[in-house]
GUFI-118586 format. One record per residue (C-alpha): x, y, z; residue in three letters; residue number from 0. Coordinates in steps of 0.2 Angstrom, whole numbers. Last residue first. Layout:
REM GUFI-118586
[dose [X,Y,Z],'ALA',NUM],
...
***
This chain:
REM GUFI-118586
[dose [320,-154,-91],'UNK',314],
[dose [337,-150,-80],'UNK',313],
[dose [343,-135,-86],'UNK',312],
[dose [325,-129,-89],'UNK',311],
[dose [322,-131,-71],'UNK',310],
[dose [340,-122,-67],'UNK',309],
[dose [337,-106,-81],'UNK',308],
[dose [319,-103,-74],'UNK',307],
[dose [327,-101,-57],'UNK',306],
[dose [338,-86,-60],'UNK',305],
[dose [356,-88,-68],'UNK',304],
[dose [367,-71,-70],'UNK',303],
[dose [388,-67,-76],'UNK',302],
[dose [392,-84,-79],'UNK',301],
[dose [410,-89,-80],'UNK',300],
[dose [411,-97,-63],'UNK',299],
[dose [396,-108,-66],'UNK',298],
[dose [379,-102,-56],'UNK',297],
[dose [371,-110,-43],'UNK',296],
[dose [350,-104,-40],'UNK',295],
[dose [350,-93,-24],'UNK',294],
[dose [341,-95,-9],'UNK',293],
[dose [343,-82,5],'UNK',292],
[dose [336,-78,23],'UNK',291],
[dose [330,-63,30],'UNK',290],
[dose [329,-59,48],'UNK',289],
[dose [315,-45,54],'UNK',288],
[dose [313,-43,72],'UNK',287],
[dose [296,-41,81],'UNK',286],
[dose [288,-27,90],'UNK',285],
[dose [283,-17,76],'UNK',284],
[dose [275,-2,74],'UNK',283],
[dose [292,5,64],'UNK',282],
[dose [301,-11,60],'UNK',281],
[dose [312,-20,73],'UNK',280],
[dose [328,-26,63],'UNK',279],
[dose [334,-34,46],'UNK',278],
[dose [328,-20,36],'UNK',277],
[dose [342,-10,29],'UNK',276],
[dose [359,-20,27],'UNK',275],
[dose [347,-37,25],'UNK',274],
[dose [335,-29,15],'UNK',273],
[dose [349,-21,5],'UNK',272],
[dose [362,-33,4],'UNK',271],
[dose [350,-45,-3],'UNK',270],
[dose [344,-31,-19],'UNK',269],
[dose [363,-29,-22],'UNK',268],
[dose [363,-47,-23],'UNK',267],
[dose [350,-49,-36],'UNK',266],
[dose [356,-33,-47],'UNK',265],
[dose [373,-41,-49],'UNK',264],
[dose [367,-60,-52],'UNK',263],
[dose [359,-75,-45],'UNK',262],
[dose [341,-69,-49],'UNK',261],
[dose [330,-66,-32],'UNK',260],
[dose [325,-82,-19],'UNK',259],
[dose [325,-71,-5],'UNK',258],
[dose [316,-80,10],'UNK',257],
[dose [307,-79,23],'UNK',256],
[dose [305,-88,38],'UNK',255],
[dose [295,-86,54],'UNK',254],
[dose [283,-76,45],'UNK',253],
[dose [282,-59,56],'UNK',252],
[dose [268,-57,69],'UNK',251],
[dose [254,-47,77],'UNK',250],
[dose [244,-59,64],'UNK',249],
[dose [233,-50,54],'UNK',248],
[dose [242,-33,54],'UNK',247],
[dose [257,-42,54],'UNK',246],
[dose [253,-52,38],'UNK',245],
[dose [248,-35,30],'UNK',244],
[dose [267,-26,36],'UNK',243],
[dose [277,-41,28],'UNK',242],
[dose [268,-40,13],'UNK',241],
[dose [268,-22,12],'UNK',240],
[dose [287,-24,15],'UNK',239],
[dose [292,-36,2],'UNK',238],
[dose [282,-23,-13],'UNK',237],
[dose [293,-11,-5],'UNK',236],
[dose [308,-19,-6],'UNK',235],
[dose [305,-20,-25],'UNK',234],
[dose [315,-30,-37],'UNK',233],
[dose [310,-33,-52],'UNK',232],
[dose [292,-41,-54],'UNK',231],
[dose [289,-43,-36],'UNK',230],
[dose [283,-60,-37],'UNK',229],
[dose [276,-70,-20],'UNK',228],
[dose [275,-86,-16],'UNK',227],
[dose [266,-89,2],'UNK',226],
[dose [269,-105,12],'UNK',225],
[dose [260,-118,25],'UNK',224],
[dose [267,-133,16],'UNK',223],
[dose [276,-127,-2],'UNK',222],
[dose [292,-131,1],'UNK',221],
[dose [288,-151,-5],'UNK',220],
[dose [285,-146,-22],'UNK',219],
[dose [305,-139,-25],'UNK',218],
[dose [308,-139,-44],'UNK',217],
[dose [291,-136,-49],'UNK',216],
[dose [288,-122,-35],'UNK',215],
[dose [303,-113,-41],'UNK',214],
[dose [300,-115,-59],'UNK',213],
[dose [284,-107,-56],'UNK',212],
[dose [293,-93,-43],'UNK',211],
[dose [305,-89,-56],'UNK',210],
[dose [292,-89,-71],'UNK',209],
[dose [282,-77,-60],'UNK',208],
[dose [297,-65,-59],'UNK',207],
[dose [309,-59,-47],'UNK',206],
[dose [304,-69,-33],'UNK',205],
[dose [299,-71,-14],'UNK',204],
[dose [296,-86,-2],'UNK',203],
[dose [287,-81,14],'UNK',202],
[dose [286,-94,27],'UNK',201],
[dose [273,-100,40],'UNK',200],
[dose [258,-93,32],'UNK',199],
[dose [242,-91,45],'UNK',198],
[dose [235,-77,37],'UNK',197],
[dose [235,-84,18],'UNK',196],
[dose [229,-101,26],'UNK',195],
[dose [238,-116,18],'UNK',194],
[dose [247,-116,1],'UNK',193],
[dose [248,-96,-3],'UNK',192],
[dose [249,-90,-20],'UNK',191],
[dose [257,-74,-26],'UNK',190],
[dose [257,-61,-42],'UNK',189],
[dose [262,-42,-37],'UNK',188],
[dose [259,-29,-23],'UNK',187],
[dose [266,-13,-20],'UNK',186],
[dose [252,-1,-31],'UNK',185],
[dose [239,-12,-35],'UNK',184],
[dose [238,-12,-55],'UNK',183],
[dose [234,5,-61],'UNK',182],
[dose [240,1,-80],'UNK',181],
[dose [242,-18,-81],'UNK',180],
[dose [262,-24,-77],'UNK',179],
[dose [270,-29,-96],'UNK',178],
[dose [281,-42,-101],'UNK',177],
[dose [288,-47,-116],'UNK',176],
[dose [299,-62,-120],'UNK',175],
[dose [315,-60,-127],'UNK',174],
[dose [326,-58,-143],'UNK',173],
[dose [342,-49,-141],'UNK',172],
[dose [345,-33,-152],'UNK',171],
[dose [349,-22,-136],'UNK',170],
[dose [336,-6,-140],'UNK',169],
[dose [325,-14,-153],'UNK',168],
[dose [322,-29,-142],'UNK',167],
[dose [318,-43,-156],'UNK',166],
[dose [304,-54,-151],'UNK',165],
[dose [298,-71,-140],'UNK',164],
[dose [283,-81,-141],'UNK',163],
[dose [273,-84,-126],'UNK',162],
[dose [272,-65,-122],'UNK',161],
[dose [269,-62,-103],'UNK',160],
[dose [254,-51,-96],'UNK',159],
[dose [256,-46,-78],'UNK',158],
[dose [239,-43,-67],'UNK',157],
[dose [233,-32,-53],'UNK',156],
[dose [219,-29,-40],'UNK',155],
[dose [206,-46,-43],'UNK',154],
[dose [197,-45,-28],'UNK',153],
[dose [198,-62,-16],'UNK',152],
[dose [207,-51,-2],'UNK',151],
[dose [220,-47,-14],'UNK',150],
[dose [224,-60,-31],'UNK',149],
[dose [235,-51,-45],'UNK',148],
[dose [231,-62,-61],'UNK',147],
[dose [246,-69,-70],'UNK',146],
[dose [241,-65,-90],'UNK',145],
[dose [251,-78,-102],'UNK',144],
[dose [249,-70,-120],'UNK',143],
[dose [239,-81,-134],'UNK',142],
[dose [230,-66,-142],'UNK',141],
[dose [214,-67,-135],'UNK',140],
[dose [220,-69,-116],'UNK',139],
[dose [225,-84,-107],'UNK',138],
[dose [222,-86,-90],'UNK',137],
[dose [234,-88,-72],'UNK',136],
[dose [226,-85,-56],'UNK',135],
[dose [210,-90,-61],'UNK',134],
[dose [212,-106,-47],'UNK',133],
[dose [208,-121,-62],'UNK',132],
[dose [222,-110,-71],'UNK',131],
[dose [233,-112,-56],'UNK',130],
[dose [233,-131,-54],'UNK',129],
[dose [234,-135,-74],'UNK',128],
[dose [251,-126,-74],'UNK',127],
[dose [257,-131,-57],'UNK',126],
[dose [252,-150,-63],'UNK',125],
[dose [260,-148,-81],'UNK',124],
[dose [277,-142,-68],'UNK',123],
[dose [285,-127,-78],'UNK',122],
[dose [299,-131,-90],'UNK',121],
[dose [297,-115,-100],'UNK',120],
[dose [292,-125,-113],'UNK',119],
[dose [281,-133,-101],'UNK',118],
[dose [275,-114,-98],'UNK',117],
[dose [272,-110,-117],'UNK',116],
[dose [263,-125,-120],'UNK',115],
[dose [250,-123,-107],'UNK',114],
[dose [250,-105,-112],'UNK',113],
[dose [245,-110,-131],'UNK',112],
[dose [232,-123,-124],'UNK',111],
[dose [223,-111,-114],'UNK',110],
[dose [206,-110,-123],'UNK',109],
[dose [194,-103,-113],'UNK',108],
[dose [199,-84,-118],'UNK',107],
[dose [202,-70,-110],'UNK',106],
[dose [199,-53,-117],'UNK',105],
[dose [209,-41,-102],'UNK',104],
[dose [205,-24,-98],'UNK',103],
[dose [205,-27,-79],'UNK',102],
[dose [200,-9,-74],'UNK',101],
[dose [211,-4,-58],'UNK',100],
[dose [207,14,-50],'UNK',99],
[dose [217,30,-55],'UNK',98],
[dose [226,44,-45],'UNK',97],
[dose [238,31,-36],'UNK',96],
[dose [244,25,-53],'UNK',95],
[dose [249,41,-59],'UNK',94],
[dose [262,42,-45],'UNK',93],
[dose [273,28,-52],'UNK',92],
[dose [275,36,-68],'UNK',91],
[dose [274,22,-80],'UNK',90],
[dose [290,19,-91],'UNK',89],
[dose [296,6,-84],'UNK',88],
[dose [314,-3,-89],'UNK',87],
[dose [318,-14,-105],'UNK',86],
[dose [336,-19,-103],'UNK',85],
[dose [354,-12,-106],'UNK',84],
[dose [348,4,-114],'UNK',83],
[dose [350,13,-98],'UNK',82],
[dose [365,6,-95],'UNK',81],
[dose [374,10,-111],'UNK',80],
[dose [365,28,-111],'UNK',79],
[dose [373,29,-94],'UNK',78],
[dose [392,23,-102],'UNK',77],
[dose [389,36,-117],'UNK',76],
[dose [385,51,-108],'UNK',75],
[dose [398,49,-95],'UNK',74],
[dose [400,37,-79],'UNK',73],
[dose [401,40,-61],'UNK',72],
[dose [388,27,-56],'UNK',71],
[dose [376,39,-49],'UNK',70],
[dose [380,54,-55],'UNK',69],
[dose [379,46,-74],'UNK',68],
[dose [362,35,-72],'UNK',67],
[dose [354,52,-61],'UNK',66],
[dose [361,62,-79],'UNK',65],
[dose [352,49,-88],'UNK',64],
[dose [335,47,-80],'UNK',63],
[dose [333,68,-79],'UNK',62],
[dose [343,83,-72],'UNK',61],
[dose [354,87,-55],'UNK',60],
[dose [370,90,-48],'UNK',59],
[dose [375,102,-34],'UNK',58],
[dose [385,86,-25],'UNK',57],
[dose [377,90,-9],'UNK',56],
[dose [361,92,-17],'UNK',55],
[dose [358,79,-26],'UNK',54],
[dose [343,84,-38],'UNK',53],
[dose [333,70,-47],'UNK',52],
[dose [319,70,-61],'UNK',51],
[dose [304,62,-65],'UNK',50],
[dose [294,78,-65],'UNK',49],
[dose [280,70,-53],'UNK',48],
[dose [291,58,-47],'UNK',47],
[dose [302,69,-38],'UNK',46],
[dose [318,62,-34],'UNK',45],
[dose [331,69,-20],'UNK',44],
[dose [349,65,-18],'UNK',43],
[dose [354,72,-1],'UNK',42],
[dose [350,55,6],'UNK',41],
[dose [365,47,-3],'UNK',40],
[dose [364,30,3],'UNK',39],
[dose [345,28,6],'UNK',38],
[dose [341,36,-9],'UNK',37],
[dose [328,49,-8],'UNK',36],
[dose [308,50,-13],'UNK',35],
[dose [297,67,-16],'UNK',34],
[dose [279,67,-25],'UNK',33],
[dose [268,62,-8],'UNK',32],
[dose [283,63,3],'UNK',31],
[dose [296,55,11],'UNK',30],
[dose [296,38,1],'UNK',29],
[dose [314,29,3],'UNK',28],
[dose [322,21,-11],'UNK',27],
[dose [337,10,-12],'UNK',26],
[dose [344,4,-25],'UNK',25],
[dose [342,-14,-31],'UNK',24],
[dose [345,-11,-50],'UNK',23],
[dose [326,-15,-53],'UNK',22],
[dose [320,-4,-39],'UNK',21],
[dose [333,10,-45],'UNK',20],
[dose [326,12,-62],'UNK',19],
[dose [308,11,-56],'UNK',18],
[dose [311,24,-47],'UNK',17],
[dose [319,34,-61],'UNK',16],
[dose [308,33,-72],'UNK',15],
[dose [312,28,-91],'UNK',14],
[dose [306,43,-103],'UNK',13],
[dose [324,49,-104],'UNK',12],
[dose [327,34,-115],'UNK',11],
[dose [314,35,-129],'UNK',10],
[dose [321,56,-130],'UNK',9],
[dose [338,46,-131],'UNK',8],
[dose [333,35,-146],'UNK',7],
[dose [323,48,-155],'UNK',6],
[dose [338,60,-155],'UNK',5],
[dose [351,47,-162],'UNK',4],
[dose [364,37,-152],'UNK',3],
[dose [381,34,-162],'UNK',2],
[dose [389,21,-151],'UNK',1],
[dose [407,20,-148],'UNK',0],
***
C-alpha cells in the first residue's frame, strides 16, 4: 500500500470537484451561482466557492477526497488512488467568470516543431497545414501546440499541448501536457465548422483536439456541412451551449449528432448520461434531442482506445 506524504495529499485536495466529475462523466447540475448537485444523488451538494461537498441524506461531507470516498464507497487509500490516477483541474470554475480572457500567448511564425508533432501524432499534413492558414491552430515560443478557441470571429479560449512528452510525478507515466488558458470561455472549447457555422447539419463531438484531428484525417468525407467540437474532458455542458447557440440561430437542433468520446469507462459513462438525461424536449425548446454514438474498436483486453490510438494504429 502506498505511503502518501503530506505535500502529496495537500497537492491532491486542491483538485475541484466539478471538474473531477465532468472528466469521470458525472453528472452535474448548476442551481445556484456557487451551488451545484449530482444528478443521481441530488441531495449531494457542491459549493464551488469552497470546493467542497455535503450529501445530506447520507450526513457526509468534506473536500475532493472525502466526495472520491462517498462517492465510490472507497477508503482513504482507494480515493487517493483515483484521485492520483490522472492530471485533473485545478481552477476554480467560478473564478473564471469574475475575470475577462487575455490571450497571453508568444506565437511564433515558425511552425515546423508543431507540424512535426501532429504527423507524429499521425494527423493529416493537409488538416495540419489547413488550420494554421485559418489561426486556429499556432505555435508558441516554446514549441508547444496552442488550439485557438474561435466564437463569433473573437478569439475567446485556447488549449496549449506539449510536443514532447514528460514524466507525471503523481502516476510515473510519461505524457503529453495540456493546459486550458486561465479565463478561457466558460463552456466552450476548440471547434471548426466545414460549411456555414449556423446552417451545420451535424455535430461531431470529442474529448480532445487530437481526437477530433485524427478524426477528421481518418474520415475526410464527414466533414460536408459539420461542426467539430472539443470539450477537453467530458463536459455536457460545454455540449449544451452548443446545442442551445445553434438553436437560438436556427429554431432548430442539428439533425445528427454525435458522441465520438474515448472508448473506455469514463467515455461510456459520459454516453449514458446525455442519452439517460438529455435525449428529450429541452427547456425553451420545441424540438427533441437524439444522440448518436461513434466509438473507435477496441481489443477485448484493452481497457481505453480514443481516436489518436486508431490513426496512429494505421499510419
Amino acid at each position: 500500500m502506498k505511503i502518501y506524504t503530506p505535500k502529496e495529499i495537500k497537492e491532491v485536495e486542491k483538485i475541484d470537484i466539478i471538474s473531477f466529475c465532468e472528466a469521470k462523466g458525472i453528472e452535474v447540475i448548476r442551481t445556484g451561482h456557487k451551488y451545484y448537485r449530482l444528478a443521481e444523488h441530488d441531495s449531494l451538494v457542491i459549493n464551488t466557492h469552497s470546493n467542497y461537498f455535503v450529501w445530506n441524506s447520507q450526513q457526509v461531507g468534506g473536500n475532493v477526497i472525502n466526495f472520491v470516498q462517498a462517492y465510490f464507497d472507497c477508503n482513504f487509500y482507494k480515493a487517493m488512488e483515483i484521485l492520483s490516477a490522472e492530471t485533473f483541474s485545478t481552477t476554480n470554475v467560478e473564478k473564471q467568470l469574475k475575470e475577462n480572457f487575455v490571450y497571453t500567448i508568444n506565437t511564433v511564425e515558425d511552425t515546423s516543431k508543431i507540424e512535426r508533432y501532429l504527423s507524429k501524432r499521425g494527423i493529416s499534413t493537409y488538416l495540419t497545414s489547413l488550420f494554421i492558414g485559418l489561426g486556429l491552430i499556432s505555435q508558441d515560443d516554446k514549441g508547444n501546440v496552442v488550439f485557438n478557441w474561435i466564437k463569433d470571429q473573437e478569439l475567446v479560449g485556447y488549449t496549449l499541448n506539449s510536443v514532447y512528452k514528460y514524466k507525471d510525478q503523481k502516476t510515473g507515466k510519461r505524457k503529453y501536457y495540456k493546459k486550458i488558458g486561465a479565463n478561457s470561455e466558460l463552456d466552450y472549447g476548440f471547434n471548426f465548422t466545414f460549411g456555414n457555422k449556423n446552417k451545420a447539419d451535424d455535430l461531431y463531438i470529442f474529448e480532445s483536439e487530437i481526437d477530433l484531428l485524427s478524426y477528421l484525417t481518418l474520415f475526410p468525407k464527414k466533414v460536408k456541412n459539420a461542426t467539430f467540437l472539443s470539450m477537453n474532458g467530458l463536459k455536457k455542458q460545454t455540449v449544451l451551449s452548443f446545442i442551445t447557440d445553434y438553436f437560438t440561430v436556427n429554431y432548430d437542433v442539428y439533425k445528427n449528432i454525435y458522441l465520438c468520446v474515448d472508448n473506455d469507462e469514463g467515455g461510456l459513462n459520459f454516453i449514458d448520461t446525455m442519452k439517460n438525461n438529455f435525449e428529450k424536449q429541452l427547456l425553451g425548446m420545441d424540438k427533441f434531442l437524439k444522440f448518436q454514438v461513434d466509438l473507435p474498436l477496441k481489443e477485448k483486453n484493452d481497457l481505453k482506445k480514443d481516436w489518436n490510438d486508431i490513426v496512429v494504429l494505421i499510419n
